[in-house]
C-alpha positions in Angstrom: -11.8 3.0 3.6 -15.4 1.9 3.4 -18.4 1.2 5.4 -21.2 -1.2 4.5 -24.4 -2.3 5.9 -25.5 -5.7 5.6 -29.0 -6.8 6.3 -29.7 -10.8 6.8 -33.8 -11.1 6.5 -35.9 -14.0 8.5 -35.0 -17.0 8.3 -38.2 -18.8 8.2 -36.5 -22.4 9.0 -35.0 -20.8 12.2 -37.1 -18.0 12.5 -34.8 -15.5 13.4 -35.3 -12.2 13.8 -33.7 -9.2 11.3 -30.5 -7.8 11.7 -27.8 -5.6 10.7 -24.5 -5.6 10.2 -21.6 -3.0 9.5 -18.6 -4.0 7.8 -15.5 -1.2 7.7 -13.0 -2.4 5.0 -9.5 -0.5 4.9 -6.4 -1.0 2.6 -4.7 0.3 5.8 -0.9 0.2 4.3 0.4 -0.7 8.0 -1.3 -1.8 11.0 1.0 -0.5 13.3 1.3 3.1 11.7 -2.6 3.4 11.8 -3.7 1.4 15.0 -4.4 4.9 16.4 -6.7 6.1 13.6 -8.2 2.7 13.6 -9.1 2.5 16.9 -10.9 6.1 16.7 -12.9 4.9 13.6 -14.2 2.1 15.4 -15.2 3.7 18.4 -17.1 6.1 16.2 -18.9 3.5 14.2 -19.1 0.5 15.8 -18.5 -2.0 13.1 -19.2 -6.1 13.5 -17.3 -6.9 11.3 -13.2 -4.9 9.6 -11.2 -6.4 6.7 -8.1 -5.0 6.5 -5.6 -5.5 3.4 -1.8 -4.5 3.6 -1.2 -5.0 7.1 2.3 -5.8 7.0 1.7 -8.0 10.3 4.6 -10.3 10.5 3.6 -13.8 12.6 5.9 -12.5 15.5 3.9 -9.1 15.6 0.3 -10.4 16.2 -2.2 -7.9 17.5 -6.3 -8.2 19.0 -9.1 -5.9 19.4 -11.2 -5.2 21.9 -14.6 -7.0 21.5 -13.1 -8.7 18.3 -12.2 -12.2 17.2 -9.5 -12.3 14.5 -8.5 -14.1 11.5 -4.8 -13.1 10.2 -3.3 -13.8 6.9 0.2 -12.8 7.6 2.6 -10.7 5.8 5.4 -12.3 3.7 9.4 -10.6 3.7 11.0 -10.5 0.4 14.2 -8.9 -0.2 14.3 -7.6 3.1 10.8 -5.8 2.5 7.2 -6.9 3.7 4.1 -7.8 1.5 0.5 -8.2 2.2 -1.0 -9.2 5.0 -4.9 -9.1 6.1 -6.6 -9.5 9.0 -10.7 -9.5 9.7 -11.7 -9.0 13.2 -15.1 -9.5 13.9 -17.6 -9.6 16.6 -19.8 -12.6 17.6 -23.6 -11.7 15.9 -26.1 -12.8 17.8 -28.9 -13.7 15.3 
């Protein structure tokens, strides 16, 4: 897992203000397994924006965060077995 900080400068056509961002990405190898530990990390760091790969989110197993808007790229089932998946919550940033 990684955290990132992202800093978007002035800009002078809009002139708004500095701000940060912090981005947790997770190759989380189940959603469900790990919503637990997930949920504990972001409490503790508060990120605006999580991509996580290998969810293993079917379409009939969707899930939301508090505070977070999501976009899901679902898992596929092959051979009986599920594949991929990612999803990237992410809070509104008021720039």
């Amino acid at each position: 897992m990684r955290m990132m900080a992202v800093h978007w400068t002035q800009n002078t056509q809009t002139h708004l203000p500095d701000k940060m961002a912090k981005l947790l990405q997770w190759n989380i190898r189940g959603l469900q397994a790990n919503r637990e530990e997930l949920e504990l990390l972001i409490s503790q760091t508060h990120p605006s924006v999580i991509c996580l790969q290998e969810t293993f989110l079917k379409k009939n197993k969707f899930t939301n965060f508090k505070r977070f808007s999501s976009c899901h790229n679902f898992a596929t089932e092959i051979n009986g077995l599920v594949h991929g998946g990612s999803s990237v919550p992410s809070v509104l940033l008021c720039l």
